[in-house]
N, C-alpha and C positions, 0 to 999 in steps of 0.2 A: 528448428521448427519455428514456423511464425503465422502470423494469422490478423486479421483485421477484429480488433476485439470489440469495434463500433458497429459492427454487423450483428444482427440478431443470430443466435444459434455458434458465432466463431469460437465461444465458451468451452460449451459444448465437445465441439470439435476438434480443437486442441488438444484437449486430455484424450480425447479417443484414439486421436493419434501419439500421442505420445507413450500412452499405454497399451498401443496395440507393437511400438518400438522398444522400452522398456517393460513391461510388465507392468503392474497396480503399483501404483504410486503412494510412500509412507509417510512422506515429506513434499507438500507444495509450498513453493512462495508464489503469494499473488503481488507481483509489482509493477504491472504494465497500470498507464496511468494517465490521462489529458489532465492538461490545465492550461486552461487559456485566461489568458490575464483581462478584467476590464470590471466595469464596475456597474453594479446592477443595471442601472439605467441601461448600458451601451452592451448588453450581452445578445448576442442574436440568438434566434433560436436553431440554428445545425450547430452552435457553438454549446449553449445547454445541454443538448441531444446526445455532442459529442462527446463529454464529459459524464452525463448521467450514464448510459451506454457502455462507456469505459470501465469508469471508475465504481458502477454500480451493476448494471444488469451483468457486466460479463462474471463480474464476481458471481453471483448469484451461482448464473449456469456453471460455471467452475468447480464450485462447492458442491449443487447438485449430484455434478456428474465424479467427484472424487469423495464426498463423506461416506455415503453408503458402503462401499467397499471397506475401506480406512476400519469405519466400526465393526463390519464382519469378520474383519482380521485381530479385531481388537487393540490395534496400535494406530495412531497416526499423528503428525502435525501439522499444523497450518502455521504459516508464519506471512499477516498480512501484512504491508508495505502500506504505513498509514502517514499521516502529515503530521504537524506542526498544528497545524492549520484547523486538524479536527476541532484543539480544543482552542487554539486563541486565535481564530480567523480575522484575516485583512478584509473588507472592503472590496480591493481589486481581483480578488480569489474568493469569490463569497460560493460561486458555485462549486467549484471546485472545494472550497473546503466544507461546504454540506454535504457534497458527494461520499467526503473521507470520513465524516462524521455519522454519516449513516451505514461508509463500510464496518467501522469499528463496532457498531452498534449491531449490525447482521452478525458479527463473529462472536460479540458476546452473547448472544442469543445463541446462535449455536454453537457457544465452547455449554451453556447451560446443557440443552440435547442430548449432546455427545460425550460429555466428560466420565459418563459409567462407562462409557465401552472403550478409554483408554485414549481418545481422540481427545487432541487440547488445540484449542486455537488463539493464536496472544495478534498483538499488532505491534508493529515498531513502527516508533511515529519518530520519522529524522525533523528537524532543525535545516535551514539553510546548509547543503550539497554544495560542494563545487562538483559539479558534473555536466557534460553534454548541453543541460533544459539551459541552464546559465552562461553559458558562452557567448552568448551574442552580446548579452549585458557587460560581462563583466571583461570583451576583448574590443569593446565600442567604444566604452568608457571608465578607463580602469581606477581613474580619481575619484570617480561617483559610485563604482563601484567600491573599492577598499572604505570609503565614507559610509556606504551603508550598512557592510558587515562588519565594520567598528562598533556599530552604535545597536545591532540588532541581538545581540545576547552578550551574557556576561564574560567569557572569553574575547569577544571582540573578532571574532573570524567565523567564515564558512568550514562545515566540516567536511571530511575527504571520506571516502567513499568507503575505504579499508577499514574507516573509525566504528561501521556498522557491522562490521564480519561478525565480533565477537558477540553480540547481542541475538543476530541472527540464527548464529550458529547453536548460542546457547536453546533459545524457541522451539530449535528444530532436533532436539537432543531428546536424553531422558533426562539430564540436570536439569529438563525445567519439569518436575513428572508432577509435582504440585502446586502448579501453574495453569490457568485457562482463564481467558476472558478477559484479560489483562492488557494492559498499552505499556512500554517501555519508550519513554521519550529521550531522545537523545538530541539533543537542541543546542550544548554550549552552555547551559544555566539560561532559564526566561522569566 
């Protein structure tokens, strides 16, 4: 199932279909996500749009359309897909990392709502990915590439994809039952 999540209402929609396929949903990850690299000055505006939209209203409609249910069943988890970036933003990602900063900040608000009725909602905020977003950079120029994730956390490398399951999965458990409103950063040491 897929959906344009920069369109107003694709939120929404989403879950309605995916829960008219599946049944009511106990378990969401939100991790669909724009980031367009540049720096304030040179940010256009479908480029803001496209990022706010994403990273922020579709969340919104998402939560909308799966909390209510979640808390009348009395169980549910959220597990947002947040940045790095929330909390120690670059310059070249300023929108994008306000965007993630404000996601986190909606789910801490509503892990506060929701946490009597058994719904918890955390964020995992990764650290430099080696995944798909970075391929361009890192198969264009791979000198400049291995030189930046040298020197960008204490590790000294990008992290892989698999190194988030267990973080994930714990979010999305009952082993997190005394857990909400929380960020687990996984970054390498920063």
């Amino acid at each position: 199932m897929h959906g344009d999540l920069a369109a107003p209402g694709a939120g929404r929609e989403l879950i309605r279909r995916a829960e008219e396929v599946a049944g009511p949903l106990d378990i969401l990850v939100i991790n669909a996500s724009a980031q367009i690299n540049a720096t304030l000055d040179a940010v256009k505006d479908e480029d803001f749009e496209t990022q706010v939209n994403v990273n922020l209203r579709s969340t919104v409609e998402i939560l909308q359309a799966v909390l209510p249910g979640m808390a009348e069943r009395g169980w549910g988890r959220v597990v947002n897909i947040g940045s790095i970036n929330q909390l120690r933003p670059k310059g070249i990602v300023s929108i994008y990392a306000a965007t993630k900063a404000a996601q986190h900040n909606l789910v801490q608000s509503l892990a506060r709502e929701y946490a009597a009725n058994g719904v918890l909602l955390n964020t995992l905020a990764p650290g430099l990915i080696d995944t798909d977003r970075n391929a361009s950079r890192r198969d264009t120029d791979p000198e400049g590439w291995a030189a930046y994730v040298r020197q960008l956390n204490w590790m000294g490398r990008a992290g892989h994809v698999d190194e988030m399951v267990g973080a994930a999965v714990f979010l999305a458990s009952d082993a997190c039952s005394f857990m909400t409103g929380e960020a687990i950063f996984l970054s390498g040491g920063y």
